[in-house]
DRENDO-1510 file (C-alpha; in Angstrom, 1 decimal, always signed):
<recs>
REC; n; res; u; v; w
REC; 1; UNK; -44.5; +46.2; -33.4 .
REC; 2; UNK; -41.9; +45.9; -30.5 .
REC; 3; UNK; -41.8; +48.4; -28.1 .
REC; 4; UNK; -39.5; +49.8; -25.7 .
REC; 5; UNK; -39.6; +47.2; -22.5 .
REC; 6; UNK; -39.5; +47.8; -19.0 .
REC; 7; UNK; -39.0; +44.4; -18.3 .
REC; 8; UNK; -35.1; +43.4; -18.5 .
REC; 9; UNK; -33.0; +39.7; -17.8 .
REC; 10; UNK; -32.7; +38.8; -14.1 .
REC; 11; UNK; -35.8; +41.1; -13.0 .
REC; 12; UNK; -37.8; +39.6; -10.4 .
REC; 13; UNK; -41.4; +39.4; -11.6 .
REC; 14; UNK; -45.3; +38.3; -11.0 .
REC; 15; UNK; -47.6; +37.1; -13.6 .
REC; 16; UNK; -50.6; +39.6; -12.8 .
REC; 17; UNK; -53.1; +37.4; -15.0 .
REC; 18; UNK; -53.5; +34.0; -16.7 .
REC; 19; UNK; -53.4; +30.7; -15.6 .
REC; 20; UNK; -50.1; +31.1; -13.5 .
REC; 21; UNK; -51.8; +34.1; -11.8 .
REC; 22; UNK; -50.1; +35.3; -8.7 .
REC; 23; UNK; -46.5; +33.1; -9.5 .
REC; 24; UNK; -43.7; +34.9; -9.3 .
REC; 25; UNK; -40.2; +34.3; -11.2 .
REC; 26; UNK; -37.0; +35.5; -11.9 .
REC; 27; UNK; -36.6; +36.9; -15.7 .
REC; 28; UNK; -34.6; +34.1; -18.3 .
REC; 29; UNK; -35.1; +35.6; -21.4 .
REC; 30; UNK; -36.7; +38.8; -23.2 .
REC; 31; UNK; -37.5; +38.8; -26.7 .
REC; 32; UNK; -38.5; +42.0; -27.8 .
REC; 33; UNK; -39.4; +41.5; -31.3 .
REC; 34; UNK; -42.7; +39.5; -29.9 .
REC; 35; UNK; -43.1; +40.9; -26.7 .
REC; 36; UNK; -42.5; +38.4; -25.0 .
REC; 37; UNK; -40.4; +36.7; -21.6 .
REC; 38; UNK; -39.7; +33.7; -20.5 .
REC; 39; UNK; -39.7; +33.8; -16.5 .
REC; 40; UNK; -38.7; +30.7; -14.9 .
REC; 41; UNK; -41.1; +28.2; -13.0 .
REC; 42; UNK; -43.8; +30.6; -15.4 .
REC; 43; UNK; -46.2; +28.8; -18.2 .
REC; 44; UNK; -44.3; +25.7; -17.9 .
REC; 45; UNK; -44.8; +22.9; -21.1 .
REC; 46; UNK; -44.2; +19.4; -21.8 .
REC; 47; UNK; -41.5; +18.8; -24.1 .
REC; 48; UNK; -40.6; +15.3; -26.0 .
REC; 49; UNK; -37.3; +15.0; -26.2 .
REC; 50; UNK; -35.1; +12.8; -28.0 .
REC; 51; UNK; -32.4; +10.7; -26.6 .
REC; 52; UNK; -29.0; +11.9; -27.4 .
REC; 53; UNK; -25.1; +10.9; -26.4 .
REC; 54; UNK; -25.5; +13.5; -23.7 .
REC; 55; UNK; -29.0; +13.4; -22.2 .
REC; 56; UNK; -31.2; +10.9; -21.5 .
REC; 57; UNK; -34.8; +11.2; -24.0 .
REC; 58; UNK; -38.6; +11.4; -22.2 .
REC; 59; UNK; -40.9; +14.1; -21.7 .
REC; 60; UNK; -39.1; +17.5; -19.7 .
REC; 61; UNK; -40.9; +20.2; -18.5 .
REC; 62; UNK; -39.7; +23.8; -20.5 .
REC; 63; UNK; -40.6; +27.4; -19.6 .
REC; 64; UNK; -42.6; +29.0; -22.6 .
REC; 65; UNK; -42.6; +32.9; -23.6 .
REC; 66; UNK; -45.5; +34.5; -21.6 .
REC; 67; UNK; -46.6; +38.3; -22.8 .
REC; 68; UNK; -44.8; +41.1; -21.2 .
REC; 69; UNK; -48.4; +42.7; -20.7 .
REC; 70; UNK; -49.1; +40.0; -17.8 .
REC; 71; UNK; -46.0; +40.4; -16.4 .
REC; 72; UNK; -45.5; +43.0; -13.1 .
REC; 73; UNK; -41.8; +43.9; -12.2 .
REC; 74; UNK; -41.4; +43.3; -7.8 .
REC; 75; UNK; -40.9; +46.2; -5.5 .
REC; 76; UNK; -37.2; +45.7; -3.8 .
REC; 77; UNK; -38.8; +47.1; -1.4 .
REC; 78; UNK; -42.2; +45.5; -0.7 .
REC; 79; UNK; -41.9; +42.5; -2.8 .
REC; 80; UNK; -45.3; +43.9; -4.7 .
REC; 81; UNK; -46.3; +44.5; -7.9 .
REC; 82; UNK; -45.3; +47.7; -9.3 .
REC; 83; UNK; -45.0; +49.9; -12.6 .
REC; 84; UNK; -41.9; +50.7; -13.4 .
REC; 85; UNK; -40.9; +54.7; -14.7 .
REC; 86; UNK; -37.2; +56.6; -15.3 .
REC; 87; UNK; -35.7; +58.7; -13.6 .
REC; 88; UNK; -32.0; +60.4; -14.4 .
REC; 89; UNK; -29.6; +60.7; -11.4 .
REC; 90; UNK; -27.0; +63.7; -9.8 .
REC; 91; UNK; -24.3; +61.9; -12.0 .
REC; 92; UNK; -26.3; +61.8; -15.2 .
REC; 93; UNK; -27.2; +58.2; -15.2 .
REC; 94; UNK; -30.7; +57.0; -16.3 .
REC; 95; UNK; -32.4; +54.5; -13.9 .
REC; 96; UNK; -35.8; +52.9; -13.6 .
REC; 97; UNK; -37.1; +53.3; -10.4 .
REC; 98; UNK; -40.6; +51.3; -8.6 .
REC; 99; UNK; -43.4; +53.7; -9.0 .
REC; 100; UNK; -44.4; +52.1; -6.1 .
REC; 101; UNK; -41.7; +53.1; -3.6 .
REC; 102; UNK; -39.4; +55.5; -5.9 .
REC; 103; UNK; -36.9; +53.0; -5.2 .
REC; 104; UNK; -34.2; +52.5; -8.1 .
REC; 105; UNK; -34.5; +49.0; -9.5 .
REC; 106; UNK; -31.4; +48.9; -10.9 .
REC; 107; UNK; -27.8; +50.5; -9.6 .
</recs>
């Protein structure tokens, strides 16, 4: 059952266990339905693809979903690994913010 994710497109994050343990990525893709992100450079596959008009055919490398639970959003602060909780600003807004630091992640 998909939950509500604290993990969004374009966050900067490390993969906290697994076999790419201690990587760290920008965010590509989120897909909340299976929990799951695909973080570039991050549980990398071999693809074989098929030559078309366009593109050449061979084997490419292709980032694969990896589980938001061994993901850890970056500190902007510290560049660590942090939890990530809400807080609401003067002007109403609601931002997360780096447990870590108290620093708003996003503006």
């Amino acid at each position: 059952m998909p939950v509500k994710l604290k993990i969004k497109k374009g966050d900067r994050v490390q993969v906290i266990t697994g076999k790419d343990k201690g990587k760290t990525g920008d965010v590509v893709l989120v897909i909340p339905k299976e929990n799951r992100a695909v973080v570039s450079g991050i549980n990398v596959g071999k693809r074989h693809q098929r030559q078309t008009a366009q593109d050449q055919g061979g084997i490419v490398n292709k980032d694969l979903p990896i589980h938001i639970s061994n993901l850890a959003v970056l500190d902007p602060k510290d560049n660590k690994p942090t939890r990530v909780g809400f807080k609401e600003l003067e002007d109403g807004r609601k931002v997360r913010m780096a447990k870590r630091s108290t620093e708003v992640i996003d503006g």
